[in-house]
N, C-alpha and C positions, 0 to 999 in steps of 0.2 A: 891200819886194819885191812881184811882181804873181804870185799863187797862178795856176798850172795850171786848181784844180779848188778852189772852196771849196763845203763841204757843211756846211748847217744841220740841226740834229736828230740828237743820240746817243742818239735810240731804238733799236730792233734793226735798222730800214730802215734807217736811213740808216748806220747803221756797218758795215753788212753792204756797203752801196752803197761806201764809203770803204776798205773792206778790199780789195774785187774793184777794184776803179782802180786801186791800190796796186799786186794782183797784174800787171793787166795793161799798167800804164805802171811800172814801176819808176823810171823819174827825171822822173817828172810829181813835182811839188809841190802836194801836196795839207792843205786846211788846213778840219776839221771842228769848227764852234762849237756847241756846248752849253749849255744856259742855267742849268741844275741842277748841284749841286754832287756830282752820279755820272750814271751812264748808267742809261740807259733807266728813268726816274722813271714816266714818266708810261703810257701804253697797254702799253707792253711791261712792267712791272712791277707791273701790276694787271691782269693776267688769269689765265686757270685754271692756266695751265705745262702745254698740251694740249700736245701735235704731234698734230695731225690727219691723220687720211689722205682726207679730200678726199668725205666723203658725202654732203655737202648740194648739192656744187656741182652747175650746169648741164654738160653734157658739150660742149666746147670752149671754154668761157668760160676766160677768161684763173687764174680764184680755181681752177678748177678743173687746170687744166695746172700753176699754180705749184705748190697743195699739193702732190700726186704726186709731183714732184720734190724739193719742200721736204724730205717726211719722209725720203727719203734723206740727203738734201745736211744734214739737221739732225743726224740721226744719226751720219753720217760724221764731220762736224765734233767730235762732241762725244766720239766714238770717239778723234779724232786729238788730242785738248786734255786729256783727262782731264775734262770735265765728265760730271758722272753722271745716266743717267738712266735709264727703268725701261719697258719696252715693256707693261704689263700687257693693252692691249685694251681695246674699249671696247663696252658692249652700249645699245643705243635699243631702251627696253623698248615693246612696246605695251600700254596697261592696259585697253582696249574697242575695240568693232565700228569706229569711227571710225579709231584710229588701229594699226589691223591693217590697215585700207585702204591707209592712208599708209605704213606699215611696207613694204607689198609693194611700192608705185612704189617708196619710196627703194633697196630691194633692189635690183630693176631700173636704179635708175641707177646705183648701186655697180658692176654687171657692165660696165653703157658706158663707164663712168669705169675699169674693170681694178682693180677693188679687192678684196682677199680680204676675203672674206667670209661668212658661214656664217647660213642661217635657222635658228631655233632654235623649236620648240614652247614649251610654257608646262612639262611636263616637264623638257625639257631644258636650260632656264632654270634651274630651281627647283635643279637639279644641280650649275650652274656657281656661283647664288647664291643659297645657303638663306635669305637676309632679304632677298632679291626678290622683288614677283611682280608676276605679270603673263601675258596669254593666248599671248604670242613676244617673241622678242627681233630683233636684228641684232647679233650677232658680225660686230666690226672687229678682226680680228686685226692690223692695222700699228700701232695706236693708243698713244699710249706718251705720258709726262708727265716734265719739264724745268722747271728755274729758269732763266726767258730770260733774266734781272739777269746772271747767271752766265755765260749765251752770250755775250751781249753784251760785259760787261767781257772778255773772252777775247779778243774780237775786234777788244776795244780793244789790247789788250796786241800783237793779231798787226800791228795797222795802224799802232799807233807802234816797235813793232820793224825794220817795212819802209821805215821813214824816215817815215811818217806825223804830220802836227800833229794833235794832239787837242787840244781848249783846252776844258778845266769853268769853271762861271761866268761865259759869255760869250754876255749877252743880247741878241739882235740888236734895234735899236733904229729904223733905216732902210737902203733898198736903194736906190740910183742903176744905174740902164743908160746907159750912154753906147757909141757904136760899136766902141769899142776893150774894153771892160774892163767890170765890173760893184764899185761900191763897196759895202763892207757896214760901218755905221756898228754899235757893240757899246758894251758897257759892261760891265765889269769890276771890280768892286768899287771901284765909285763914280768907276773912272776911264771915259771916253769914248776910244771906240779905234776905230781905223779900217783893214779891211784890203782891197787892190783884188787881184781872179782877174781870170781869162780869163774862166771857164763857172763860173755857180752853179748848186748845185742844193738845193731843200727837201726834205728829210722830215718837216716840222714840226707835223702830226700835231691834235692840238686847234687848232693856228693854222695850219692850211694856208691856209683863206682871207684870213686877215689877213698873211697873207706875200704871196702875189698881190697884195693890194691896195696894199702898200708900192711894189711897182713898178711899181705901175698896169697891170696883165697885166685886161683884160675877163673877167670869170667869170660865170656864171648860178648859181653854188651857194654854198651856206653849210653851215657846221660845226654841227649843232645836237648838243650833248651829251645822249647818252641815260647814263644812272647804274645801274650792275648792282651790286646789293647782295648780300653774299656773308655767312655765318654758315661758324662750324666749330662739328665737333662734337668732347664731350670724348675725351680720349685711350682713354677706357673702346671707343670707336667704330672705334679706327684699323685693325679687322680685318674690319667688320663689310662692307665688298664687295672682290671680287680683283680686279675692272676698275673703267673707269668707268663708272658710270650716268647714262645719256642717257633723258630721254622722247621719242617720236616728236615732231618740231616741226611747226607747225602751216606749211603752206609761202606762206601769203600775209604772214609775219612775219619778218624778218631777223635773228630772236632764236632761240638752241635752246631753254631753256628752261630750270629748272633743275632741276640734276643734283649727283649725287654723285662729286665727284672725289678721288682719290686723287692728294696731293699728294708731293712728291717729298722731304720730309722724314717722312714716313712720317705727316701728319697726314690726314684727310680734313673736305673743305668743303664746303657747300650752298649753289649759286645760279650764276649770277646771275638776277636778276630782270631789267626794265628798264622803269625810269621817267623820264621827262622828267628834266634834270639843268636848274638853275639857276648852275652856275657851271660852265666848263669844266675845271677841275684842281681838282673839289670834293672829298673823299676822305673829309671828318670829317661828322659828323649835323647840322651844320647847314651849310650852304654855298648864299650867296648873293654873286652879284657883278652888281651895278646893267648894267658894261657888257654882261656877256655879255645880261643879261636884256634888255636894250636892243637889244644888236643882233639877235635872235630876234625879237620882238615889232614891230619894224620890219623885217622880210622877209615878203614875202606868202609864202613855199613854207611856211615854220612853220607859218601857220596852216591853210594846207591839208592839212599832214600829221594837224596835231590835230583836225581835222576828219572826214579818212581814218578815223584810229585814234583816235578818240573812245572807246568802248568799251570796249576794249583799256586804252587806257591808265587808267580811272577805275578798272579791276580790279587794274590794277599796282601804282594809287598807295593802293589800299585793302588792297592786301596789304603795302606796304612800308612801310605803319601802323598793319596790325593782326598780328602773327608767329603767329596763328592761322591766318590765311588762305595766308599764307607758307607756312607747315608742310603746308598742304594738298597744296601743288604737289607735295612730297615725298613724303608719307602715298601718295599714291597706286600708288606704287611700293616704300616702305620704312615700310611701317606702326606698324613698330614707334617711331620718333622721336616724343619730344615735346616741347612748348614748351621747356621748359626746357635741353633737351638744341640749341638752336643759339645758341650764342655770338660774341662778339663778333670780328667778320673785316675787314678795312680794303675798303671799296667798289672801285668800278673806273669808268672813264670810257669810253665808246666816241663816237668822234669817226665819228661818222654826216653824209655830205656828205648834202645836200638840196638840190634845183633849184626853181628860181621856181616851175615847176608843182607842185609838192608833191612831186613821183615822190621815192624815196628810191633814191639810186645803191648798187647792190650789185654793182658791181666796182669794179676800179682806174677813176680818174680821173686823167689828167694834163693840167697846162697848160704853157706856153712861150712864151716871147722869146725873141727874137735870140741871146741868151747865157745863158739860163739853162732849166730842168727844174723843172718843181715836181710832189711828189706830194701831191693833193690828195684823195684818196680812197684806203686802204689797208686796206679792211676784214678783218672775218677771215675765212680764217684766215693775217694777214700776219702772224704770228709763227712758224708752222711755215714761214709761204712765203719768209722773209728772205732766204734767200740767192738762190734765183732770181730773186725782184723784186729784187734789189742786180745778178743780171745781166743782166735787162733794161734794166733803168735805165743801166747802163751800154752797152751795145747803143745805146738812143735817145741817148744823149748821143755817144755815137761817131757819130751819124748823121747828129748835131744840128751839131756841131762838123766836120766835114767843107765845109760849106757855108760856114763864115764867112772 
């Protein structure tokens, strides 16, 4: 048979994209390939389980209008599913004169952006958390923490209920464009498999580029893995903040920093950090793969990034080797942690698109052919923004497909 709609990637994007199709063509035939043997393995089940309420962003940027809606549409969702999750708040302490500066823009952009929000003294800090300190905070009252694994398979369940294909273990191997139709060549435990759609579309996340390149789509960016390394602390810990702790982020870096989150099993974690990754799907303490390092080291943007952030990152990679210097990042706001108190937490991958010039893209990026959508940049916070990026995405594909 020739699919409607096939979509690659059972991350949270793309099954969030496969659910709203579903909703909005009910007898489209839709057919989503996953390459992991569950959903959302990779980005979306290696980060914090934030839902963000949209403080960093630029006001009209795309990261910005999605979150805002996100945290509703994520909450609603999880309201209507039985998935559990916990609205605690979230506080970006300032610990000096520097970042009581930055404290105060990011305030001001919270009010452009329509975000509750509350300035806080270094009293009224100390109030809300006796093992905090710091000179002010920013109280994010919408801020709240989720298991996206959990959203996501939910969403699995809603989009094979509405007649949905879902197919696990189905690694896509090559992509043909021809005028009529789009072939997608897979492999399935060890069998080779073929299936032709109308419209493809990627949310392929670590391999956005290397999907484009399957179909020869011209692109100027690359996927370079940045590696955010995460510790918990022992259970003796699990009371010790009621929100989460954010440090003011530095704004010329696309990283927040690391913080103390309260995870939605009632543990709390410390990090991420972010260091150059050497493998794209690296997660264990050593992780090397010849090709990814191959294709970085032959991209001129890499090197102008490491170039950029030279500094930056010698300080990253000397704290993600020494857990003294790690501990600092946190000491500063939670003084009381020591070495010994951060344990062992599984890493995370952030699929950071990067252009020839070095610049690093910090919104959505899309590319397109004739027949198909690819998302090639989805940064965060695309796990609180999943379902409105699933209806935009369907929006451009309704726009896209109109014309053929």
């Amino acid at each position: 048979m020739t699919y409607d709609y096939i979509i690659i990637g059972g991350g949270i994007v793309g099954m969030s994209t496969g659910w709203q199709l579903k909703h909005r063509f009910p007898d489209a035939s839709i057919l989503l390939l996953e390459k992991e043997s569950v959903y959302s393995k990779h980005q979306t089940g290696h980060n914090s389980g934030v839902i963000h309420a949209g403080v960093y962003y630029a006001p009209g940027s795309l990261k910005a209008q999605f979150c805002k809606a996100g945290v509703a549409a994520t909450m609603k969702f999880c309201d209507e599913n039985n998935v559990p999750y916990d609205q605690c708040g979230k506080l970006l302490v300032a610990t000096n004169a520097l970042e009581v500066e930055r404290m105060q823009a990011l305030y001001e952009r919270c009010e452009t952006n329509g975000i509750d929000v509350e300035l806080l003294d270094a009293a009224q800090l100390k109030a809300r958390e006796p093992n905090i300190v710091g000179e002010g905070a920013i109280l994010v009252k919408e801020t709240a923490i989720v298991n996206y694994q959990q959203v996501t398979t939910k969403m699995a369940e809603r989009f094979v209920e509405m007649g949905g294909d879902a197919r696990l273990n189905h690694k896509v191997v090559g992509l043909t464009e021809t005028a009529d139709e789009v072939k997608v060549e897979a492999v399935h435990n060890g069998e080779n498999l073929s299936f032709k759609g109308k419209f493809l579309i990627t949310c392929s996340g670590l391999m956005a580029d290397r999907t484009t390149k399957m179909l020869g789509i011209d692109t100027d960016f690359q996927i370079i893995p940045f590696r955010g390394e995460y510790y918990k602390l022992p259970e003796k810990y699990n009371q010790i903040v009621n929100h989460l702790i954010y440090p003011i982020p530095d704004p010329d870096l696309p990283f927040l920093g690391v913080h103390l989150t309260r995870m939605i099993d009632g543990s709390v974690t410390v990090g991420p950090n972010a260091v150059q990754g050497w493998k794209r799907e690296g997660y264990g303490k050593i992780n090397i793969s010849p090709r990814d390092i191959w294709d970085m080291v032959t991209f001129s943007g890499f090197w102008k990034v490491l170039k950029t952030h030279i500094k930056t990152g010698i300080v990253e990679t000397k704290n993600s080797l020494w857990k003294p210097g790690y501990l600092k990042l946190v000491q500063k706001y939670c003084p009381q942690l020591k070495v010994q108190d951060l344990q062992h937490y599984p890493a995370g991958i952030r699929a950071q698109a990067v252009m020839k010039d070095g610049s690093l893209v910090h919104d959505f990026l899309f590319a397109e052919s004739s027949r198909s959508l690819h998302v090639c940049n989805a940064p965060s916070p695309a796990a609180t923004s999943a379902i409105p990026i699933g209806e935009y995405i369907c929006e451009k594909v309704i726009e896209q497909t109109r014309i053929l």
